[in-house]
C-alpha positions in Angstrom: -46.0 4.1 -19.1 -43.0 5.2 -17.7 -39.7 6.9 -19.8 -36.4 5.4 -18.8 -33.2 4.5 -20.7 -32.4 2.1 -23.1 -30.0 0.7 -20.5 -32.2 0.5 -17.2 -32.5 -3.8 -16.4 -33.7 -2.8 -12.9 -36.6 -1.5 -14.0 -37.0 -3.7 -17.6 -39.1 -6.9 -16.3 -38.3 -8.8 -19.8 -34.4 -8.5 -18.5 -35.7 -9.8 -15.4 -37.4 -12.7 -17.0 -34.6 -13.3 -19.0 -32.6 -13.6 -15.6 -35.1 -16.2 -14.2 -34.9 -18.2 -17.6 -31.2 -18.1 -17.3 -31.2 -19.3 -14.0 -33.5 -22.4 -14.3 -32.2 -23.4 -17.6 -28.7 -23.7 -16.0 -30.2 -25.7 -12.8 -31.0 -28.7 -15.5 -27.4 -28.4 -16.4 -27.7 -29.3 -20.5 -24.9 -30.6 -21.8 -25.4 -30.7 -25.7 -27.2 -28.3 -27.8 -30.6 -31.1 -27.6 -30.2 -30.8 -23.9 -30.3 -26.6 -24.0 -33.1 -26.5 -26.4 -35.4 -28.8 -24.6 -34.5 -27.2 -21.3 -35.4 -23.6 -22.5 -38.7 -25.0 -23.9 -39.4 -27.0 -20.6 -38.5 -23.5 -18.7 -40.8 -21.1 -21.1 -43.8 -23.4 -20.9 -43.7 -24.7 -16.9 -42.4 -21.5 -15.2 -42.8 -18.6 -17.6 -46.7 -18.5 -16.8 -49.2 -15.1 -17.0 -49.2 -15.7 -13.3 -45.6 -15.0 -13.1 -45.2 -12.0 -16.2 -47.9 -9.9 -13.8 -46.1 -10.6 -10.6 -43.3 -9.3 -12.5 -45.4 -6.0 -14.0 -46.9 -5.9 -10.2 -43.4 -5.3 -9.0 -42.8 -2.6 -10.9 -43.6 0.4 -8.3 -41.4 -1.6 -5.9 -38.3 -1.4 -8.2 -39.1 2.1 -8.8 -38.9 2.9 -5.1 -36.1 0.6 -4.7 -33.9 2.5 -8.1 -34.8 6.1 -6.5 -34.0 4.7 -2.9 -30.5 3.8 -4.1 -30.2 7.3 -6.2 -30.5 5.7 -9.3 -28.3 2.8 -8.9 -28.6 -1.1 -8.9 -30.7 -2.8 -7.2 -30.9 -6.5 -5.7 -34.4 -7.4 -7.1 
């Protein structure tokens, strides 16, 4: 368990995963509300797998190094 702020997205894997979502969603390009709704269900179901939600928890002491290497700021991952 580790204590950080409220306002950290580095180091918050569900704003990652929101990120990725974001990112495939758009790829599909919807272009009515149908379109975005079955995309984001496509997305959750065919890419948002355990597999990748413990790849993201497994990255965790990465991003750690990565926040503390850039004294606290952004990083790219």
């Amino acid at each position: 368990m580790l204590e950080w702020p409220g306002n950290s997205p580095d180091l918050n894997p569900i704003e990652n995963l929101w990120n990725f979502m974001k990112k495939k969603v758009s790829e599909k390009h919807p272009s009515s509300l149908h379109a975005l709704q079955r995309a984001i269900k496509e997305v959750w179901f065919r890419d948002i797998t355990p597999d990748y939600c413990c790849k993201l928890m497994d990255s965790m002491p990465r991003r750690l190094q990565e926040v503390i290497k850039n004294k606290g700021g952004h990083t790219k991952n």
